[in-house]
C-alpha positions as CSV (number, residue, x, y, z in Angstrom):
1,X,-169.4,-113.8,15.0
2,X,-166.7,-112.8,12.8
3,X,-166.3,-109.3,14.3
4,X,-165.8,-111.5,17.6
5,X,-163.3,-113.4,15.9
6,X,-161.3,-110.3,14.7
7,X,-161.5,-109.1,18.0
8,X,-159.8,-112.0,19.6
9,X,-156.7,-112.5,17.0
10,X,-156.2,-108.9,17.3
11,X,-156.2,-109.3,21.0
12,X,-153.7,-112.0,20.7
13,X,-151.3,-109.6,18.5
14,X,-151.1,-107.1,20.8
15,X,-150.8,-109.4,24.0
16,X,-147.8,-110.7,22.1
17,X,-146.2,-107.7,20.9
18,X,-146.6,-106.8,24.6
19,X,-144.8,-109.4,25.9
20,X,-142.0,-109.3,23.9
21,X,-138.5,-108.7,25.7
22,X,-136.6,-105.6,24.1
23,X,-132.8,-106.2,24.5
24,X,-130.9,-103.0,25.2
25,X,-127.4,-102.0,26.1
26,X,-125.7,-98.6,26.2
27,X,-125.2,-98.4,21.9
28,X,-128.5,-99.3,21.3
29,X,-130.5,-96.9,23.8
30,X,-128.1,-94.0,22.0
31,X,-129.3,-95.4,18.6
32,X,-133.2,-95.3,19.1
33,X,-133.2,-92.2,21.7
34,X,-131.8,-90.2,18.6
35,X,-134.2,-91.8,16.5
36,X,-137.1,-90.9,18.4
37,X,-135.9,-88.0,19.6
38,X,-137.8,-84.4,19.1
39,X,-135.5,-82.2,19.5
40,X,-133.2,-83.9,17.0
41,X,-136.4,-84.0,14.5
42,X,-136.5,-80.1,15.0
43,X,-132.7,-79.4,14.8
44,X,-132.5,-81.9,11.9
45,X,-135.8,-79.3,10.0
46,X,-133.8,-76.3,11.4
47,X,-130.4,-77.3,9.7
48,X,-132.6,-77.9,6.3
49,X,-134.3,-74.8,7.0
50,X,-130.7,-73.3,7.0
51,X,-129.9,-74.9,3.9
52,X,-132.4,-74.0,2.3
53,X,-131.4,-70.5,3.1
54,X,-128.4,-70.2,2.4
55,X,-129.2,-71.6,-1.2
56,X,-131.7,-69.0,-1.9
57,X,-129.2,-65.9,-0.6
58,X,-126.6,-67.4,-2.9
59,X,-128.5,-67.1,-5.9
60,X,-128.8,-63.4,-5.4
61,X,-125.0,-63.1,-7.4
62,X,-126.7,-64.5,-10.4
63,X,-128.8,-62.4,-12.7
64,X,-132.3,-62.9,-12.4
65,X,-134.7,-63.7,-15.2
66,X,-138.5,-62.8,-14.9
67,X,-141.6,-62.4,-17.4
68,X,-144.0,-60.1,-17.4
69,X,-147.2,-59.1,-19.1
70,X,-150.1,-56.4,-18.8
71,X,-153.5,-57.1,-20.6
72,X,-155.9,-54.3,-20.5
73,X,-159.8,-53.8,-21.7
74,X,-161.8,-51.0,-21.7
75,X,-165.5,-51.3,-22.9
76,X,-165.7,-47.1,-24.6
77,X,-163.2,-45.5,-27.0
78,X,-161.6,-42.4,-25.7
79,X,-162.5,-39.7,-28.2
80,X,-160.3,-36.2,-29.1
81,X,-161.0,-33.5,-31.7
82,X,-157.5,-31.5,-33.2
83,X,-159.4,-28.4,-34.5
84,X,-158.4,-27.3,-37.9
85,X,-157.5,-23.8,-39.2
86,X,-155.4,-21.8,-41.9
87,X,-151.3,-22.9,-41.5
88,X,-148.7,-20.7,-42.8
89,X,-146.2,-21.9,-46.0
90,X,-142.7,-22.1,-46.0
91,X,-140.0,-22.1,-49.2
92,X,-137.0,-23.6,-49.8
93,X,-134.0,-21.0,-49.6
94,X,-130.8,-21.0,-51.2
95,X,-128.9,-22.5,-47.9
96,X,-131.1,-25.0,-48.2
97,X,-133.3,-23.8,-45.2
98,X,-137.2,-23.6,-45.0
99,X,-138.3,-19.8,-45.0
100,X,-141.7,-17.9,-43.8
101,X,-143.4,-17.3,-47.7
102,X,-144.5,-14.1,-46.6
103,X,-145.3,-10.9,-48.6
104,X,-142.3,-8.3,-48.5
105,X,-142.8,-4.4,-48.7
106,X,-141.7,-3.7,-52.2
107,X,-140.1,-0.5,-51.2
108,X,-138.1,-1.7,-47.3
109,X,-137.9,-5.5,-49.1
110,X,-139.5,-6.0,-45.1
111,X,-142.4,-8.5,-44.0
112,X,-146.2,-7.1,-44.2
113,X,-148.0,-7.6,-41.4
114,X,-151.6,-7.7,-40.3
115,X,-154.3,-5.5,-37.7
116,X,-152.9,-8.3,-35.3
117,X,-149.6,-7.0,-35.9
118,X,-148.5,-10.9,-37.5
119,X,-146.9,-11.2,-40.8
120,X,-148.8,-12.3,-44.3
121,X,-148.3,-15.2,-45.8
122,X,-148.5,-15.5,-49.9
123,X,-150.2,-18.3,-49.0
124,X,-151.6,-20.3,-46.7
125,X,-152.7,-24.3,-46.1
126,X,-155.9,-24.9,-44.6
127,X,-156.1,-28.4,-41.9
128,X,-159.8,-29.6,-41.8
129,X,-160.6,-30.2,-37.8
130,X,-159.2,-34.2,-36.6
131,X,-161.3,-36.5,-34.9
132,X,-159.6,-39.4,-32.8
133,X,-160.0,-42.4,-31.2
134,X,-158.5,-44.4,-28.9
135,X,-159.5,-47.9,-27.9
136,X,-158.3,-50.6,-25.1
137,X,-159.9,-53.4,-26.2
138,X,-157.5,-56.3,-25.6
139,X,-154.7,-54.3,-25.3
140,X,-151.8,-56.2,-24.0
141,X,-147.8,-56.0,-23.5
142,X,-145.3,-59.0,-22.6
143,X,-141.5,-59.2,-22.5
144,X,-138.6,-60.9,-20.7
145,X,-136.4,-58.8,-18.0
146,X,-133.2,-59.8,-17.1
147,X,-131.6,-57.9,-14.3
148,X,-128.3,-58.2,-12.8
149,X,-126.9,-56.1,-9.5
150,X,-123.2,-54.6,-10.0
151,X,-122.2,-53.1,-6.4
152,X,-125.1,-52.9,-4.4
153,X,-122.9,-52.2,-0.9
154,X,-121.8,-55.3,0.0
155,X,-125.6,-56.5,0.5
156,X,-125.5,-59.5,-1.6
157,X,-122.1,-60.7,-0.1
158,X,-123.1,-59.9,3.9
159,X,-126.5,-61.3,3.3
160,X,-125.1,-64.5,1.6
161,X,-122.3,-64.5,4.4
162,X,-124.9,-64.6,7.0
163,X,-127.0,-67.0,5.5
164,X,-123.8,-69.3,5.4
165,X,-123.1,-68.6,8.9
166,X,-126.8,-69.6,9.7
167,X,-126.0,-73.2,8.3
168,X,-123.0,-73.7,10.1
169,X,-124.8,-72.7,13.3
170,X,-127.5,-75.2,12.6
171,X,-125.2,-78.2,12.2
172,X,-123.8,-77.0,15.6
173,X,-127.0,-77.2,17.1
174,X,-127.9,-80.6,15.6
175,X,-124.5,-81.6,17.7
176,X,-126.1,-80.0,20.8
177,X,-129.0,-81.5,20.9
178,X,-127.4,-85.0,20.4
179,X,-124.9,-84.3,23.1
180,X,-128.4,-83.3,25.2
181,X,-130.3,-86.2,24.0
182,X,-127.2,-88.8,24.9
183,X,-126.6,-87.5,27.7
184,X,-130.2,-87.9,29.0
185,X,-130.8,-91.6,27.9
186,X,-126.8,-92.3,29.7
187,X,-128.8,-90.8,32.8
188,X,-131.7,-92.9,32.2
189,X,-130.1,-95.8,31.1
190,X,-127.3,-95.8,34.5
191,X,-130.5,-94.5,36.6
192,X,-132.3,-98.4,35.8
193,X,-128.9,-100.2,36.3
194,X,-128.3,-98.7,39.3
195,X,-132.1,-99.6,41.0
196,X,-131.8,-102.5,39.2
197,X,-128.8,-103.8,41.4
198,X,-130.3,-101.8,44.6
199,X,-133.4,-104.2,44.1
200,X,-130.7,-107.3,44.5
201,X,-129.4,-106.0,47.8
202,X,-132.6,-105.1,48.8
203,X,-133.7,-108.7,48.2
204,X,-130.8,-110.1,49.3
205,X,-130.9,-108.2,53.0
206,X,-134.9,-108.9,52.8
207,X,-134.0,-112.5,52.7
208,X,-131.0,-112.5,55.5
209,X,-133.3,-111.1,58.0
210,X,-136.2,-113.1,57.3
211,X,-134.0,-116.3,57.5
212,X,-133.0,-114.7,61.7
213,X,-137.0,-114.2,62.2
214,X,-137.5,-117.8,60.9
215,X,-134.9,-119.0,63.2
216,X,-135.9,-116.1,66.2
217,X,-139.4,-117.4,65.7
218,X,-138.1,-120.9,66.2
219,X,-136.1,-120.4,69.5
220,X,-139.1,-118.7,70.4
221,X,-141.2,-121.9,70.5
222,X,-139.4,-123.9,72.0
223,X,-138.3,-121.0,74.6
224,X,-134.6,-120.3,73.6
225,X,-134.8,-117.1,72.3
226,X,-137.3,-113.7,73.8
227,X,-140.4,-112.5,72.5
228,X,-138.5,-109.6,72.6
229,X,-136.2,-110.6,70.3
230,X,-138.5,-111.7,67.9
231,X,-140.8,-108.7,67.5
232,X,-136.3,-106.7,67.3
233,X,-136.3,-108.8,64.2
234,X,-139.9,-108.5,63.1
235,X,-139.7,-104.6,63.0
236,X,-136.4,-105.3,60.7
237,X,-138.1,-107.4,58.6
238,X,-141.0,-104.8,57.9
239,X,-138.6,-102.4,57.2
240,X,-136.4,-104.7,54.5
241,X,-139.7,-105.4,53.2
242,X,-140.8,-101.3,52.8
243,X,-137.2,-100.7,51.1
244,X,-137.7,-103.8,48.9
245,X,-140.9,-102.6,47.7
246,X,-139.7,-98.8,47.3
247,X,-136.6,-100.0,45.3
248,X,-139.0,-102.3,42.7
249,X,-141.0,-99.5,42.3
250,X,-138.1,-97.0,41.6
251,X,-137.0,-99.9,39.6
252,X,-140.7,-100.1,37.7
253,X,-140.6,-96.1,37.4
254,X,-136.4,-95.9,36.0
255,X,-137.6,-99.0,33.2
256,X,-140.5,-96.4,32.4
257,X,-138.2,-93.5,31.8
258,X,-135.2,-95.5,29.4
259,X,-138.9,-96.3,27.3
260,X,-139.9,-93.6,27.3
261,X,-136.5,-91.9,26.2
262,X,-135.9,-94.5,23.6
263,X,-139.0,-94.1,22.2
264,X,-141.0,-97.9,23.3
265,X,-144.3,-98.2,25.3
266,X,-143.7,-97.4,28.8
267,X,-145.1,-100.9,29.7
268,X,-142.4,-102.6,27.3
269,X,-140.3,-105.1,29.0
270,X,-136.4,-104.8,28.8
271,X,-133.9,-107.0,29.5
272,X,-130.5,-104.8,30.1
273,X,-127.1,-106.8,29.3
274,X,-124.9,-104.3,31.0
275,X,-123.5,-103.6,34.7
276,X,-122.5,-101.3,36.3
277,X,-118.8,-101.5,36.4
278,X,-116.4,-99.9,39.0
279,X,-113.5,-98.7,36.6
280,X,-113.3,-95.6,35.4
281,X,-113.4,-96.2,31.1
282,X,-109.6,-96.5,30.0
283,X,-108.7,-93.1,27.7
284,X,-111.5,-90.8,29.1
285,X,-109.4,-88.3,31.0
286,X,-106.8,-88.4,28.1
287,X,-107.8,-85.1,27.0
288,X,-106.8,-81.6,27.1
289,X,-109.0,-79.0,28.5
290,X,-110.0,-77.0,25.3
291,X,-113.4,-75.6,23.9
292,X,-113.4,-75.9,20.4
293,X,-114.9,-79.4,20.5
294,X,-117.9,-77.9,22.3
295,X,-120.7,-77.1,20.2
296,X,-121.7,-74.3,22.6
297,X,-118.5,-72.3,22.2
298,X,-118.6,-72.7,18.3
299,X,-122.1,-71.7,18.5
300,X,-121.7,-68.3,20.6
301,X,-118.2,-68.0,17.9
302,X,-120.8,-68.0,15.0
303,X,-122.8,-65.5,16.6
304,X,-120.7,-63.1,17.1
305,X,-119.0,-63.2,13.5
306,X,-123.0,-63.1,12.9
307,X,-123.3,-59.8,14.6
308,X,-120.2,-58.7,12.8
309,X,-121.6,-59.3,9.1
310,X,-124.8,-57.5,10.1
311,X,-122.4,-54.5,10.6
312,X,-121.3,-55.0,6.9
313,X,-125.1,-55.4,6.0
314,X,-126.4,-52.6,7.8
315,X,-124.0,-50.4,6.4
316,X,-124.6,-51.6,3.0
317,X,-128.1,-49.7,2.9
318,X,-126.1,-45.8,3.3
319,X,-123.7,-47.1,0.1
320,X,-124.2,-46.2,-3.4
321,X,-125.9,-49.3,-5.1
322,X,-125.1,-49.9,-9.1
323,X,-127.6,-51.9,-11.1
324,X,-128.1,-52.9,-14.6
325,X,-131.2,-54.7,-16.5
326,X,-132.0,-55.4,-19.9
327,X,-135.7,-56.3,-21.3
328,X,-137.3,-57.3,-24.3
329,X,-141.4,-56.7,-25.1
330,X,-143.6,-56.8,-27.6
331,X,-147.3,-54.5,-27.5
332,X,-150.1,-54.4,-29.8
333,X,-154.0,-53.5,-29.2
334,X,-153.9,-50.2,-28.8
335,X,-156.3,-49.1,-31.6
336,X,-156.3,-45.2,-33.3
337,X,-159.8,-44.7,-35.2
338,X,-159.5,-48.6,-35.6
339,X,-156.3,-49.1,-36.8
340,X,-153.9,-51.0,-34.6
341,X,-150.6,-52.5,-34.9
342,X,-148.0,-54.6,-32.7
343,X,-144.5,-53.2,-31.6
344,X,-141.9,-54.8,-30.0
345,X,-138.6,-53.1,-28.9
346,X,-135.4,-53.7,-26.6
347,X,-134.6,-51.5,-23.6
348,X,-131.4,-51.7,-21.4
349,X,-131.2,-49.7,-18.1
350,X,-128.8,-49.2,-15.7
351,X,-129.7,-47.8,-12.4
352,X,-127.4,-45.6,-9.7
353,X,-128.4,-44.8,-6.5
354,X,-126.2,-42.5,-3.9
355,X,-127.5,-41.5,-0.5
356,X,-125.8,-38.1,0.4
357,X,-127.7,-37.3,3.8
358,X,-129.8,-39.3,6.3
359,X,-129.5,-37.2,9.3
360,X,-127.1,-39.4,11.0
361,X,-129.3,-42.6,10.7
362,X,-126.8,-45.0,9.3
363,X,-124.1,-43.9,11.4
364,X,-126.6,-44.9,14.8
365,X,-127.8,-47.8,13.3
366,X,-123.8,-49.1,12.8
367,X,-123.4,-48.2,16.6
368,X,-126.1,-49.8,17.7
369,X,-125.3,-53.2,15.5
370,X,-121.1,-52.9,16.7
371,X,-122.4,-52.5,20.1
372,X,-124.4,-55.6,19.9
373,X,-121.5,-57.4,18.2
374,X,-119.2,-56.2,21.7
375,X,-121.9,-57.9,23.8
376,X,-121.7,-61.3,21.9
377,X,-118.0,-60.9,22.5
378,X,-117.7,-60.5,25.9
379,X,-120.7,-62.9,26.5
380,X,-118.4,-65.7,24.6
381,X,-115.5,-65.0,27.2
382,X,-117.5,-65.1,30.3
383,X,-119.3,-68.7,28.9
384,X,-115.6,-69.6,27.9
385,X,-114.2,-69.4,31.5
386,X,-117.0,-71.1,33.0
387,X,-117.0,-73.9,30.5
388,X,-113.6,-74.4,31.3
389,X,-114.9,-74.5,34.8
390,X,-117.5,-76.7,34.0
391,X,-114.7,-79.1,32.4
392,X,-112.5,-78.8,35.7
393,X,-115.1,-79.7,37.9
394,X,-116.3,-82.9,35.7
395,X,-113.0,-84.0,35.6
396,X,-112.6,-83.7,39.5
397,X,-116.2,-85.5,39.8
398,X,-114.6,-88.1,38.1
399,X,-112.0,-88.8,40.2
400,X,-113.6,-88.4,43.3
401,X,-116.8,-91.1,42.1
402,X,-113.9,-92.9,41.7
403,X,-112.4,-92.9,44.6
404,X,-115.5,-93.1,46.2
405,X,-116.3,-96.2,44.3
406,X,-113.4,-97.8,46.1
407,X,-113.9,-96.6,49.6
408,X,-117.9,-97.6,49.5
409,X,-116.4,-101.4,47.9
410,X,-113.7,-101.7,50.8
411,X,-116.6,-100.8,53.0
412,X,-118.6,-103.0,51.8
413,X,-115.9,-105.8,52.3
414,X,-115.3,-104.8,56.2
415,X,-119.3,-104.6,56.3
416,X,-119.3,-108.4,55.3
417,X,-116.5,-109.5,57.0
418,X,-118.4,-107.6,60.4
419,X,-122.0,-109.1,59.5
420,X,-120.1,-112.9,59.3
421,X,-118.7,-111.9,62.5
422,X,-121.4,-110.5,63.9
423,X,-123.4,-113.8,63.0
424,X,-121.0,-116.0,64.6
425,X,-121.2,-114.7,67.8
426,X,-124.9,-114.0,67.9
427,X,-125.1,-117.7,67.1
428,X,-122.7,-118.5,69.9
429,X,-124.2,-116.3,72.5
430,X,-121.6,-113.4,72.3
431,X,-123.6,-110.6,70.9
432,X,-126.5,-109.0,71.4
433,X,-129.8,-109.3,68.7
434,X,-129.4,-105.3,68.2
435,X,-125.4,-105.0,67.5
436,X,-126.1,-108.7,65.1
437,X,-129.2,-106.4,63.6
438,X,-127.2,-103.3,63.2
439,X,-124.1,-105.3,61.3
440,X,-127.1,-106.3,58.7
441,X,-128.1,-102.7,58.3
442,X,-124.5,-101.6,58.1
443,X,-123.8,-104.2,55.3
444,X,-127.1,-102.9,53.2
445,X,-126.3,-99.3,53.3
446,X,-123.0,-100.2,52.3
447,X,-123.5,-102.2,49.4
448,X,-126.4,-99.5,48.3
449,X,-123.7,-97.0,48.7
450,X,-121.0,-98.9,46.6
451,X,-124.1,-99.3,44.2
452,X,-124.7,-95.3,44.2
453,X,-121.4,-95.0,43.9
454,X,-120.4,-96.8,40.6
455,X,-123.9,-95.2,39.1
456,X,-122.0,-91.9,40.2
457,X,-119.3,-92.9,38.1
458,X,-121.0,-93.6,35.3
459,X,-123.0,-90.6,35.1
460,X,-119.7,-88.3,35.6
461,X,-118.4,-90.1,32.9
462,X,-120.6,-89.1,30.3
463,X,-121.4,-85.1,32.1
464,X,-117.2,-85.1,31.5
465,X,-117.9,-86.2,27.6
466,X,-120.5,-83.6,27.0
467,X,-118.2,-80.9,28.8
468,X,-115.1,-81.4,26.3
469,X,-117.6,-81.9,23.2
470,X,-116.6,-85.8,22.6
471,X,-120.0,-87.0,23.5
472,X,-121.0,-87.2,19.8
């Protein structure tokens, strides 16, 4: 019973949440599509990823600090044996110098020598044989290193250059993808206006001709008006009826896609405060025609200065390369016939290294990067010209959605103005069912067009924002 219960409130909740009304206009869909947005979650870990980067390649100028330590153990004692023997003697001379104490010839004052032809000695020293022995057990060495590069190429400044350049490119793309991501909930948002008015006219020519079948089936009762007539106006009515149920479909399937976009359940109702307006937005086409707004044309700049410090890097490997290092470390252990004891010293080092010949490797490598680095340039002026071209033709869109705007409007007037006619006449016996019929289909496809028209606008509108890079 009480699972039943829980059941039932929980019901409740949802139905509730689900029939809540979500109010949305043109600010707010921007605010939660870049919220919920993907590809703004990955370009927003991409930039940290850069950051993060760039952070760790500019800690390469600092000297770097690092511990170590070796522990060894070996179970058996190494074992050596020094044989002994008979050493020769040496005295003190007047010059203060060690001399051979050998036996002279008393007669040529000259050393006496041996069978083995080797001079005698007055005396000699005699070194019992030496038994040693080493052990590792719990031998062990630690220290701190501190090393610090001097000149190593230009390495550590391209690397940290490139690294920098990789940041600035990621905040670039974080602007793309918003430009991308506002521009697709504008399309969305102008997409569910626009069915949202084309399911108006669609109701509102649904209703005008099944007011004339009303009134057809009428006269046709009391023998005033055809049969013939009547199933005119029928067919009519069957087709208002197929157009008003494709436009609250299209309607059903463009609220689907702004929730989905924004980030809501599909099935979420909206209520949208806007209209579509037939004025192009005052200030818009007071701009010039320039690409350094653009995010894309910054992006494929970066690249190519990218290209350019990988040159530098590249080149860096063939350089000589200067580094110094200091340590400290202390040892103990280390045991001779059992006696052991702990050292510790200081050690500085300072390291030079100088290619002198690679068989041309460094030189093709360089080619090959500079070439690369030509291809990025050329590749920025082609994109260049055709986003300038881009920008031309939004602009012109503009403009000519605008005009088209007021042509499909004074249309739409002359449409009326013929269906009241039209109306008149029919009513008066001047005009045929199929000319009153056609002036009701001429006045729906003009007021749908006036409709597609100002959606038109809309969307140039914002296509002309992301082109000059203000759409952020």
């Amino acid at each position: 019973m009480r699972n039943i219960v829980l059941g039932l409130i929980l019901c409740c909740l949802v139905a509730q949440v689900q029939g809540q009304t979500i109010t949305l206009d043109l600010e707010k869909c921007r605010e939660m599509a870049l919220e919920n947005s993907q590809k703004m979650a990955i370009a927003a870990k991409q930039q940290e990823k850069a950051t993060y980067e760039w952070k760790s390649y500019r800690a390469n100028f600092l000297p770097k600090l690092s511990g170590k330590g070796i522990y060894a153990y070996m179970q058996k004692k190494m074992s050596y044996s020094l044989s002994g023997g008979y050493l020769p003697t040496f005295v003190p001379g007047l010059d203060g110098q060690l001399h051979p104490n050998v036996l002279l010839n008393p007669v040529t004052n000259e050393p006496l020598t041996g069978a083995d032809g080797l001079p005698i000695f007055k005396e000699y020293a005699f070194m019992p044989d030496i038994d040693l022995e080493i052990g590792l057990r719990g031998a062990y060495a630690v220290g701190l290193m501190l090393e610090q590069p001097i000149y190593m190429g230009g390495k550590v400044r391209s690397a940290y250059r490139m690294a920098s350049i990789g940041k600035e490119m990621a905040e670039l793309n974080v602007r793309y993808n918003r430009a991308m991501v506002l521009s697709e909930v504008d399309e969305a948002y102008w997409q569910y206006l626009r069915v949202e008015e084309l399911v108006l006219s669609a109701e509102k020519y649904n209703t005008v001709v099944k007011e004339l079948v009303k009134n057809l089936s009428d006269a046709c009762e009391t023998g005033m008006a055809s049969r013939n007539d009547l199933l005119k106006a029928q067919v009519k009515l069957n087709e208002a009826e197929l157009m008003l149920q494709k436009a609250q479909n299209g309607k059903a399937l463009a609220r689907m896609n702004l929730c989905r976009v924004i980030g809501v359940d599909l099935y979420a109702d909206v209520d949208v405060r806007d209209s579509l307006s037939g004025e192009i937005t005052p200030g818009i086409l007071n701009s010039e025609n320039t690409l350094e707004d653009r995010p894309e044309y910054n992006l494929l700049t970066k690249e190519e200065e990218l290209k350019e410090k990988q040159v530098a890097l590249t080149r860096s490997d063939f350089l000589p390369q200067l580094g110094v290092s200091a340590s400290y470390g202390y040892s103990d252990g280390l045991s001779l016939n059992g006696q052991s004891s702990g050292v510790g010293s200081f050690t500085a080092i300072a390291s030079l290294s100088v290619p002198i010949y690679h068989w041309g490797e460094g030189r093709g490598k360089v080619k090959a990067l500079k070439a690369e680095q030509e291809m990025s340039r050329l590749k920025r002026e082609e994109t260049s010209q055709l986003m300038l071209l881009e920008i031309a033709r939004a602009r012109y869109n503009i403009e000519d959605s605008y005009l088209r705007v007021r042509l499909t409007k004074k249309s739409l007037e002359q449409a009326d103005e013929n269906l009241s006619v039209s109306k008149n006449q029919y009513e008066l016996g001047l005009e045929s069912l199929t000319n009153y019929l056609e002036a009701q289909a001429q006045w729906q496809k003009a007021w749908s067009d006036w409709i597609d028209a100002k959606a038109e606008l809309r969307l140039n509108e914002t296509m002309y924002l992301k082109a000059t890079g203000r759409l952020n």
